[in-house]
C-alpha positions in Angstrom: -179.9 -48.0 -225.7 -178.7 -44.9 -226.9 -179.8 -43.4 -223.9 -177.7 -45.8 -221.6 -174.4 -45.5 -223.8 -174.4 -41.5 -223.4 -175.0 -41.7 -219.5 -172.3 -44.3 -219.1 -169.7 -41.9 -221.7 -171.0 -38.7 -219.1 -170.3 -41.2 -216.1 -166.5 -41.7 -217.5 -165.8 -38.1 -218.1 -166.6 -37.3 -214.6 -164.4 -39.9 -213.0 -161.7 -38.5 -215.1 -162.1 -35.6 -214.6 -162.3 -36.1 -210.4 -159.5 -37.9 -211.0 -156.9 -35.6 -212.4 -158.4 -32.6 -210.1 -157.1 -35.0 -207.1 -153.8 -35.4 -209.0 -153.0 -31.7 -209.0 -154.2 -31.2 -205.6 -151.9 -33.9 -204.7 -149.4 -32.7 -206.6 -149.7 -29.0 -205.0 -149.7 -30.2 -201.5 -147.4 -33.1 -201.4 -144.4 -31.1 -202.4 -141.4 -32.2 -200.5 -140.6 -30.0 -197.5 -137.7 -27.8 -197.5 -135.6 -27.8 -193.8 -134.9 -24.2 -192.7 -131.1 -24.3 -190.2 -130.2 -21.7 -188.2 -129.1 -20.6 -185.1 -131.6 -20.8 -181.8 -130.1 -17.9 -180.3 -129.5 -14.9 -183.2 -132.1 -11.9 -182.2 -133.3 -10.8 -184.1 -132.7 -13.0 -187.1 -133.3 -16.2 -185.6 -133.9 -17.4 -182.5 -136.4 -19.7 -180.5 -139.1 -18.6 -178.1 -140.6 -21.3 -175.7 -140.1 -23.6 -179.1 -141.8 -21.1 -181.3 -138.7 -20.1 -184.0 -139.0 -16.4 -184.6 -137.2 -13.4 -185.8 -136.7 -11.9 -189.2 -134.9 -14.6 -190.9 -138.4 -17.0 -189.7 -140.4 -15.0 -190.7 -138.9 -14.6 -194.3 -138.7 -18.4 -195.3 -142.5 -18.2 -193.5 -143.1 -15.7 -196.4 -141.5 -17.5 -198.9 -143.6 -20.6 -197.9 -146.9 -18.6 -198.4 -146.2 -17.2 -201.9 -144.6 -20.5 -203.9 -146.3 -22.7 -201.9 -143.5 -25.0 -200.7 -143.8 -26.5 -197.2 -141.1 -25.5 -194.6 -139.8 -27.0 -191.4 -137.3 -24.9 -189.1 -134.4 -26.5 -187.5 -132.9 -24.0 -185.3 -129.7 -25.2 -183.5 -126.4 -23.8 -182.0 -124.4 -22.2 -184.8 -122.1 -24.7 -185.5 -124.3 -27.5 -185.7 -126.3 -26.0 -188.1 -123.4 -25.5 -190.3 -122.5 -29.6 -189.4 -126.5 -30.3 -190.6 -125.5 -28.5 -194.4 -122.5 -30.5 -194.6 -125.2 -33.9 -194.2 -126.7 -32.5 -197.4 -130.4 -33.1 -197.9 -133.3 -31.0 -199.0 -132.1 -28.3 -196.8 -131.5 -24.4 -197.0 -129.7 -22.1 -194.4 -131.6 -19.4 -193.9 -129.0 -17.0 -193.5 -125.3 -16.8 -193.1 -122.3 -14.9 -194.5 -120.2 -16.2 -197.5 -116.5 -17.5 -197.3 -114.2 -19.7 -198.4 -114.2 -22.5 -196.3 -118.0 -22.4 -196.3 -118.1 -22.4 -200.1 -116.2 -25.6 -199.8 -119.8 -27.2 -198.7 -122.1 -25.1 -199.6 -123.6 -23.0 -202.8 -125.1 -20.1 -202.2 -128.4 -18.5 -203.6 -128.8 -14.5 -203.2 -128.4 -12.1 -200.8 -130.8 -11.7 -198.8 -130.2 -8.7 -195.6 -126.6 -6.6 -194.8 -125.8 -7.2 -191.0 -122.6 -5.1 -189.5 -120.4 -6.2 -186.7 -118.3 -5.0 -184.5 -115.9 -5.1 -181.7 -117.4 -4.8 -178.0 -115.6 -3.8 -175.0 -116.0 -3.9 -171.1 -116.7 -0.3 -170.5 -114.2 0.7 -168.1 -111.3 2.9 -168.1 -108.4 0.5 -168.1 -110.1 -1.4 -171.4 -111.2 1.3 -172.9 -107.7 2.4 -173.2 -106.8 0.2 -176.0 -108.5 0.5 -178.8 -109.0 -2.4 -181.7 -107.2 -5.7 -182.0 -104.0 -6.6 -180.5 -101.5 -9.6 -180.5 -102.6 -11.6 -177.0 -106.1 -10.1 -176.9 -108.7 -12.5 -175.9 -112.0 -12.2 -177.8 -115.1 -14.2 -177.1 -116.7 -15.1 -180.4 -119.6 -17.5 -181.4 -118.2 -20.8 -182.4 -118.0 -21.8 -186.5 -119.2 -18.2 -186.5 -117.8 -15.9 -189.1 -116.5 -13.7 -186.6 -114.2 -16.3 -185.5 -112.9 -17.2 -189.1 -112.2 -13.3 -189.8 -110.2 -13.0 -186.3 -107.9 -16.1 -186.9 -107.6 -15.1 -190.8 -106.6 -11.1 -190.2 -105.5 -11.3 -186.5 -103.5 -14.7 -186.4 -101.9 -13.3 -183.0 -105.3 -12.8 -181.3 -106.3 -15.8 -178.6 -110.6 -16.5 -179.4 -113.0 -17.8 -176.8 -115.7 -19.8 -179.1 -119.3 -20.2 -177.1 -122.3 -22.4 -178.6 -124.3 -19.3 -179.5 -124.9 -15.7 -178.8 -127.0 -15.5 -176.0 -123.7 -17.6 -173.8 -121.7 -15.2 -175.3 -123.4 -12.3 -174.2 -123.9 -13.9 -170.7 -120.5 -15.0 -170.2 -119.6 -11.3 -170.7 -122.0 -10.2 -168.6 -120.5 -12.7 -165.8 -117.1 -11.0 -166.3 -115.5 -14.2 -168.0 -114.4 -11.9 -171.1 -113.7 -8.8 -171.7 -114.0 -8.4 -175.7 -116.0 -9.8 -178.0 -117.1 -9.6 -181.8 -120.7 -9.8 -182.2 -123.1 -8.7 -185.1 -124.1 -5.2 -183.9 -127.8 -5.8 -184.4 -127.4 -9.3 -182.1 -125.8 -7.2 -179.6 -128.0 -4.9 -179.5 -130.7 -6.9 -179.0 -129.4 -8.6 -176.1 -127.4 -6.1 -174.2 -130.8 -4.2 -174.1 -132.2 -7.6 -172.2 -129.8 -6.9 -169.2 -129.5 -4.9 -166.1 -126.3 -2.6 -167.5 -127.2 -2.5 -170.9 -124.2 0.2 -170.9 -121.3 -3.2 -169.6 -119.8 -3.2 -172.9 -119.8 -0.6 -175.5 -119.0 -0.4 -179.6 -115.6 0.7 -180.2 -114.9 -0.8 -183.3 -116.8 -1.5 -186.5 -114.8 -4.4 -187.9 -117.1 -5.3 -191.6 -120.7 -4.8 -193.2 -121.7 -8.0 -195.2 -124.8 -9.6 -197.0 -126.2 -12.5 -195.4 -126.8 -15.2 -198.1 -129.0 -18.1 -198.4 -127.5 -21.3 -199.1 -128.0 -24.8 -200.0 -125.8 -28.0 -199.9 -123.2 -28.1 -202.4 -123.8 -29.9 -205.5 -127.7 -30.1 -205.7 -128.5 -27.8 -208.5 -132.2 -28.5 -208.4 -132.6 -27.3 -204.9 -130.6 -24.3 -206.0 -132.7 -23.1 -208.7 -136.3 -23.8 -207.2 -135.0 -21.5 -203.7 -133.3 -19.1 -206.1 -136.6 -19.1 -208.3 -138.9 -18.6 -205.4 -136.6 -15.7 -203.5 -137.4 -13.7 -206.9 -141.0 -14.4 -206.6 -141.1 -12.5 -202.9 -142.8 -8.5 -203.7 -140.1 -6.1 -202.5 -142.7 -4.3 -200.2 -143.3 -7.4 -198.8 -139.7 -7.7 -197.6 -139.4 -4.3 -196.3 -142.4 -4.8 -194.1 -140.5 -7.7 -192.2 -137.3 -5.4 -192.0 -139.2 -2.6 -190.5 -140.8 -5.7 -187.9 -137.4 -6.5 -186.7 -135.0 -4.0 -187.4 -136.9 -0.6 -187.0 -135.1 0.6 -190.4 -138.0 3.5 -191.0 -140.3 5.9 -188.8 -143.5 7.7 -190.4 -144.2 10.7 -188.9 -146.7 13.2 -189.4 -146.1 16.6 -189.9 -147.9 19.3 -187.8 -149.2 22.7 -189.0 -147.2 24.7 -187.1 -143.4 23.1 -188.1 -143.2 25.1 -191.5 -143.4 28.2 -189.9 -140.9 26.9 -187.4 -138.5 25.9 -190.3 -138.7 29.5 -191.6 -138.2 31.2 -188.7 -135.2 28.9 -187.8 -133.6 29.6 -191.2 -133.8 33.1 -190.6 -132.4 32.8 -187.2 -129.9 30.5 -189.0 -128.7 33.1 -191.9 -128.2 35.6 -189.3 -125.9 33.2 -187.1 -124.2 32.2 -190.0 -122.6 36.1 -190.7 -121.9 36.3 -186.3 -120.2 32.9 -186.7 -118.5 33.0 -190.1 -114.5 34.3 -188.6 -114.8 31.6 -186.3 -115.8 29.2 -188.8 -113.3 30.3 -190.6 -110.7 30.3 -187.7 -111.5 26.6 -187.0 -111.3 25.7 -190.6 -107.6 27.2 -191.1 -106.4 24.8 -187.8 -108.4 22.2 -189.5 -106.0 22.3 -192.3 -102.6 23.1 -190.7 -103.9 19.5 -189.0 -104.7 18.1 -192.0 -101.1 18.9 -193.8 -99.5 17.8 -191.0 -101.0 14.3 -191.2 -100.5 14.6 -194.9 -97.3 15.1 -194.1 -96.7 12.3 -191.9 -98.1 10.0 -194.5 -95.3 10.7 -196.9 -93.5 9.3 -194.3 -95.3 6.3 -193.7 -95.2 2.7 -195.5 -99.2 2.4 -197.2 -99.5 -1.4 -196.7 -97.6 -1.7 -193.1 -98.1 1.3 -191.4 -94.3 1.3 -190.7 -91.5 3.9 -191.9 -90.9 4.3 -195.2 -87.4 4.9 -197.0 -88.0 9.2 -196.5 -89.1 8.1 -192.4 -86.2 6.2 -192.2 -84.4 8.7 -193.9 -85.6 11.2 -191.3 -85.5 9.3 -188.1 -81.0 8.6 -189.2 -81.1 12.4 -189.1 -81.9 12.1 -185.4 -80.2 13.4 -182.3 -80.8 10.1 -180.5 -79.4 7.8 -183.6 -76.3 10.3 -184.2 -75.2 10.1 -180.3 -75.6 6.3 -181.1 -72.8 6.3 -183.8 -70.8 8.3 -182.3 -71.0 5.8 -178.9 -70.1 3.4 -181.4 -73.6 1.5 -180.2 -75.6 1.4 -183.2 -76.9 -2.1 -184.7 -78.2 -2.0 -188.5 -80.5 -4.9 -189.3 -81.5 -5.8 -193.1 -84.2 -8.0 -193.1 -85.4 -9.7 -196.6 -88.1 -12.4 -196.7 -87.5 -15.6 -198.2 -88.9 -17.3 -201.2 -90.8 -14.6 -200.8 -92.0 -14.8 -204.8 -93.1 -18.7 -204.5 -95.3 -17.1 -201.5 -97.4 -14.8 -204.2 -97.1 -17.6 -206.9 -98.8 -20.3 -204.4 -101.2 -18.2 -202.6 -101.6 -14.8 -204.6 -100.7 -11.6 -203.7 -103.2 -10.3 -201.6 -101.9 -13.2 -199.4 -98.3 -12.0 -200.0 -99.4 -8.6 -199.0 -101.1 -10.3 -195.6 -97.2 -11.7 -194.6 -95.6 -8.5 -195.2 -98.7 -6.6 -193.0 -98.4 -9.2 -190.8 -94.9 -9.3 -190.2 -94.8 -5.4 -190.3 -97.0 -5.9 -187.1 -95.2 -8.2 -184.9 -91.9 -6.6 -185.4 -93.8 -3.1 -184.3 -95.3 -4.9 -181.4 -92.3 -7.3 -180.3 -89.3 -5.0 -181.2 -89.7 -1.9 -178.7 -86.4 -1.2 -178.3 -86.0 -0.4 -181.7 -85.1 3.3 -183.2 -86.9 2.8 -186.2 -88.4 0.1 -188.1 -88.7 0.4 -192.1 -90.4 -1.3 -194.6 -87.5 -0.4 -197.9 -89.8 -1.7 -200.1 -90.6 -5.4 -201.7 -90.0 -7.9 -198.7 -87.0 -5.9 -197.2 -87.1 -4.2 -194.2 -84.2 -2.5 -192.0 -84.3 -1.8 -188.5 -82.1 0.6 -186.5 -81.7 -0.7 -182.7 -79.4 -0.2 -179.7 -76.6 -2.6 -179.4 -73.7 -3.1 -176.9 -71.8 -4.7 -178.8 -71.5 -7.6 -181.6 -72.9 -10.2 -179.1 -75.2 -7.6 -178.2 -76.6 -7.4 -181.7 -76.3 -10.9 -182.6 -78.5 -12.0 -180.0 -81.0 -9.5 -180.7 -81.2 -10.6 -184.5 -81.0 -14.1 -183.7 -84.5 -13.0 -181.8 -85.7 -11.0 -184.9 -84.7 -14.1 -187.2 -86.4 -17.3 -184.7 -88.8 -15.5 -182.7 -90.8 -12.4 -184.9 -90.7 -13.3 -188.5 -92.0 -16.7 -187.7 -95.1 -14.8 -186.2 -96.4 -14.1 -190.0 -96.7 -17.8 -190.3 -100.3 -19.2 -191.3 -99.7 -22.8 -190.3 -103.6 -23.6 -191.4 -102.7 -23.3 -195.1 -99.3 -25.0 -195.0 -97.6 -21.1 -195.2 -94.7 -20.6 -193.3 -92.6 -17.5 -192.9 -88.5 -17.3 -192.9 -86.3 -14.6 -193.6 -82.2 -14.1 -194.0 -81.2 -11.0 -191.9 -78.2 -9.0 -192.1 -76.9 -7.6 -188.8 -74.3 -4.8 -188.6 -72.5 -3.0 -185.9 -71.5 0.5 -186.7 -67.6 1.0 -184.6 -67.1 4.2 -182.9 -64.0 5.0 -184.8 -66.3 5.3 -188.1 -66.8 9.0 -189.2 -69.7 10.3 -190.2 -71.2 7.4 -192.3 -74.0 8.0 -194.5 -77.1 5.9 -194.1 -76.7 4.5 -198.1 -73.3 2.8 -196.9 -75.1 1.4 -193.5 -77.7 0.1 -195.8 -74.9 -1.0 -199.0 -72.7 -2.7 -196.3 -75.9 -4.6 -194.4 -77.5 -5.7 -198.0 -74.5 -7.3 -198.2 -74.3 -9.4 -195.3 -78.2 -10.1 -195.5 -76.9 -11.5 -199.4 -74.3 -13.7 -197.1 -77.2 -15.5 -195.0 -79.1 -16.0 -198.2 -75.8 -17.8 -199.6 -75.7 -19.6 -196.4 -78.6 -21.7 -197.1 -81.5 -18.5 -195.8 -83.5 -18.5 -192.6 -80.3 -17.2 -190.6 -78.0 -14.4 -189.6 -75.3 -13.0 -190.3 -72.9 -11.1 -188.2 -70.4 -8.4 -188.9 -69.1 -4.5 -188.4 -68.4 -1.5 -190.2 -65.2 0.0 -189.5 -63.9 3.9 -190.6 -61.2 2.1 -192.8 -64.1 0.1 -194.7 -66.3 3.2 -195.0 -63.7 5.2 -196.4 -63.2 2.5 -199.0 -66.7 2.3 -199.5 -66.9 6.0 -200.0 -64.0 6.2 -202.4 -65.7 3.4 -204.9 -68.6 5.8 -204.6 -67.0 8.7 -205.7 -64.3 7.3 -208.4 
């Protein structure tokens, strides 16, 4: 009897025990499977081969797989729809993608995860390569929903994009001659311009950011964000350095024969002794080196830090001219004072660094829409004077009504609900006034630019400077 009861007690404990061992198998197999988005065509990050996903990014959520032991799925799309599959929220990660602020609105992100670079590439031919960066009217093929696009609209509002599903119809729409610039991720590029027959078409001109690609999960699911964040620590450093070196080449080992120490000495001896033969030239190079370099320093005491335009000594300088003196004396010399409106509600509402966008902004289409212009100044603030040809009071009228409805409005950012105005105080210098100091242009414009603002803002205001006036002027000033 006694016999039976301890069989049947061993016969329990073994069920149990099968038991929980299946639950915890169970348990560590039939964790819930985390959906990897990214883009189909992103060499080497991502991409897909004959349905096979591949590329660094693949293999690193691969990796991350193997060592917490969470199931992953890919889902590799065009770029934009894999941004619209985070938005459906779910137990979903992108794999990769670069942080801002309209992204943020959707998403959270983890860590980072790899730097990537991009840059600006350009049909390589001598008309194209002429022009160098980013200019109001350019057309520039970019990846659509990409970041590349969001940075061009943001920093260049006056540059036209041409947005394409993914990077390998961007890349062959260049190749077909359909564009002739286009920012792309220089590592992407170089993957794929290698691909072609002219690997040479387009070339690097600019290098427009370097930023770390994050991972990210849908907004708002904190569980999801901790267990990715959790297992992302777990991967071994070496580990992820192996995969970099895979895709991106970032390392070379090379072994070092017998014979290239001997070679080193030899060479430094060689080296020492060119180093004495050379050192006048060196020298000689070094002294037009720095006449060069004070000349530019120089010139940037001249120069406006956040527009690039004139400062008040430029402005100073350019009056002093031969050009704007026979001007005055033709009695053909317009003097515009330009101050931004509301310009303080602009910083309040959208911070400064977005007040300091508007003035760059508006810097940049007066510079590139004004070419008839002598000189155009940033004062200081939001005020800025221009120096221009004029005719006569019509003359300069209809050339500030063009300043005033046509340019200012270009620092406008419509998407956000910011819109640029400015008052603008226009004055024509007569050819009977002697000698008039650039202070009194500037007193006597400030003026009339105060008018328009009286006037309700967003307008001009007209008037002249006559020798009676500036002799008034100049007796206040002295009494």
């Amino acid at each position: 009897m006694h016999l039976l009861r301890l069989c049947r007690f061993v016969c329990s404990v073994v069920v149990f025990a099968l038991g929980m061992a299946q639950s915890v198998a169970l348990a560590e197999t039939d964790k819930d499977t985390i959906i990897v988005t990214n883009s189909h065509s992103w060499k080497p990050f991502a991409f897909s081969e004959n349905g096979i996903p591949k590329g660094l990014l693949v293999d690193y959520w691969k990796l991350f797989s193997e060592i917490n032991n969470t199931p992953v799925e890919f889902a590799l799309s065009d770029w934009n729809d894999s941004l619209i599959a985070m938005q459906e929220g779910g137990r979903k990660v992108h794999g990769g993608l670069l942080y801002s602020e309209s992204r943020d609105e959707y998403l959270d992100y983890v860590l980072p995860l790899f730097e990537i670079s991009t840059t600006l590439y350009v049909l390589n031919d001598s008309e194209e390569l002429k022009t160098q960066g980013v200019l109001p009217g350019m057309v520039v093929g970019v990846v659509r929903g990409g970041y590349e696009e969001e940075f061009l609209k943001t920093r260049y509002p006056l540059v036209s994009t041409m947005g394409f599903d993914n990077n390998a119809a961007l890349i062959q729409a260049a190749r077909e001659g359909k564009i002739k610039r286009m920012l792309v991720d220089t590592q992407v590029a170089t993957y794929y311009l290698l691909q072609q027959d002219n690997p040479n078409r387009f070339v690097p001109i600019d290098r427009m950011y370097q930023k770390m690609l994050y991972a990210a999960v849908p907004a708002g699911n904190e569980l999801l964000l901790q267990e990715v964040e959790s297992g992302i620590k777990n991967i071994p450093p070496h580990e992820i350095d192996r995969i970099k070196q895979k895709w991106l080449n970032t390392s070379k080992t090379t072994q070092i024969p017998d014979w290239f120490w001997p070679l080193v000495g030899s060479v430094l001896f060689l080296g020492t002794v060119s180093y004495i033969i050379l050192l006048k030239q060196a020298v000689h190079r070094k002294t037009r080196a720095l006449i060069a370099l004070n000349s530019k320093l120089e010139e940037y005491a001249f120069t406006d830090s956040l527009t690039g335009l004139m400062n008040r000594r430029g402005l100073d300088r350019n009056f002093a001219s031969k050009r704007v003196n026979s001007m005055l004396k033709r009695g053909q010399l317009g003097v515009l004072m330009l101050d931004v409106d509301h310009f303080k509600k602009i910083n309040d509402k959208y911070g400064h660094l977005k007040g300091d966008e508007v003035l760059n902004n508006l810097g940049g289409a007066l510079n590139n829409y004004l070419r008839e212009a002598v000189a155009i100044s940033r004062l200081g603030g939001e005020e800025f004077c221009l120096l221009m040809p004029a005719e006569d009071l019509h003359d300069l009228e209809v050339n500030a009504d063009y300043v005033c409805r046509f340019i200012v409005p270009q620092a406008s950012q419509e998407g956000i609900g910011l819109f640029v105005t400015a008052s603008v105080g226009a004055l024509l210098v007569d050819k009977g006034c002697k000698d008039p100091s650039l202070e009194a242009l500037l007193h006597h414009a400030d003026r009339l630019m105060y008018q328009a603002k009286e006037n309700g803002r967003n307008r001009v205001t007209l008037g002249s400077l006559s020798n009676q006036q500036h002799q008034r002027y100049s007796n206040q000033i002295s009494a």
